[in-house]
C-alpha positions, -999 to +999 in steps of 0.1 A: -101+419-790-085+442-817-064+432-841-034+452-849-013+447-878+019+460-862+017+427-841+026+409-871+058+431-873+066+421-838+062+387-848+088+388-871+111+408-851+109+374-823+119+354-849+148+371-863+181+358-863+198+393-854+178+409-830+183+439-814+159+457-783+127+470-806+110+505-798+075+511-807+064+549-818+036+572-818+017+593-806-001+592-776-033+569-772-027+553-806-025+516-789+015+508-782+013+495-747-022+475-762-004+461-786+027+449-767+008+434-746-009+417-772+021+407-783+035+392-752+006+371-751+031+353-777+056+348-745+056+321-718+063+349-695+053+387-701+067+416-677+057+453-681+076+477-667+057+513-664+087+537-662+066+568-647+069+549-618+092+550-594+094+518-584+099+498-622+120+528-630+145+524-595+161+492-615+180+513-644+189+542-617+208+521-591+240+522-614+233+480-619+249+465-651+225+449-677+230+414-663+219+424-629+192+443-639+178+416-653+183+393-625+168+419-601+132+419-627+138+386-625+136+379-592+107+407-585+085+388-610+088+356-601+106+346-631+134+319-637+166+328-646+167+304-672+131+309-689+136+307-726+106+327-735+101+360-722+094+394-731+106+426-713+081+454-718+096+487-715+065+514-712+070+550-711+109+545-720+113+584-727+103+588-686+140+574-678+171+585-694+188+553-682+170+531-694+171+549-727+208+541-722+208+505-711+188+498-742+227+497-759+237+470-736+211+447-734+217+446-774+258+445-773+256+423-741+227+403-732+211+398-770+193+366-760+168+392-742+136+402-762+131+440-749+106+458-763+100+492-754+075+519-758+073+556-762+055+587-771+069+620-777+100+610-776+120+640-797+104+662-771+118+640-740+151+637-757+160+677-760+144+687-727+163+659-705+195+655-733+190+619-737+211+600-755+197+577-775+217+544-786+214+547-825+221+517-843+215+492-818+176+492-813+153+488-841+120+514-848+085+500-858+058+531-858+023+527-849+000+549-862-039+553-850-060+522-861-063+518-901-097+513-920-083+475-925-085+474-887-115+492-881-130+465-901-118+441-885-126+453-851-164+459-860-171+424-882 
């Protein structure tokens, strides 16, 4: 298995005091959903969410507040509502305006939630569907293609 250094980031981010939803960047291909799953390796429980999909996108578009979206993952998943270790895995974030939104609340009203979230191109996806983005209450970590400290690693 790889080993990416921006896991160590993420690590840190768990384990911060004030933590707000965090939102992994790059390009395309350059290992973000990899590495949050990685990550949530770290979790009891792990869910992704792929937002191209209909289906994992249809819980931000019914109009439900943050609370009850999380119930409504919750109870798809199989996960209980009081699990103290879990990690909500955004992919594809741009792919869905509101959930670009509801990032805002799940930091100004559920902040007990770890949501991580990926996405690529997201400038582009911003203009062309005029996307708000919550500025301020989600934090930015980039990921870049794998370093030669990583390559290393991988091939030793």
């Amino acid at each position: 298995m790889l080993k990416r250094f921006i896991v160590n980031e993420m690590s840190e981010w768990k384990g911060a005091a004030s933590r707000k939803p965090l939102v992994l960047r790059g390009a395309r291909q350059v290992g973000k959903t990899v590495a949050a799953r990685m990550f949530g390796e770290t979790y009891e429980r792990f869910t992704e969410l792929n937002l191209e999909r209909s289906s994992d996108a249809s819980f931000f578009k019914r109009g439900l507040s943050p609370s009850e979206i999380i119930q409504a993952i919750k109870l798809r998943e199989g996960i209980p509502g009081d699990s103290p270790s879990w990690l909500l895995f955004l992919d594809e974030i741009q792919e869905c305006p509101e959930a670009v939104a509801m990032l805002r609340y799940f930091y100004e009203e559920l902040p007990h939630i770890h949501v991580l979230a990926a996405e690529s191109l997201l400038e582009i996806a911003l203009q062309r569907k005029h996307i708000s983005f919550p500025v301020g209450r989600v934090e930015f970590r980039y990921l870049y293609p794998m370093n030669f400290e990583e390559f290393l690693a991988a091939t030793a």
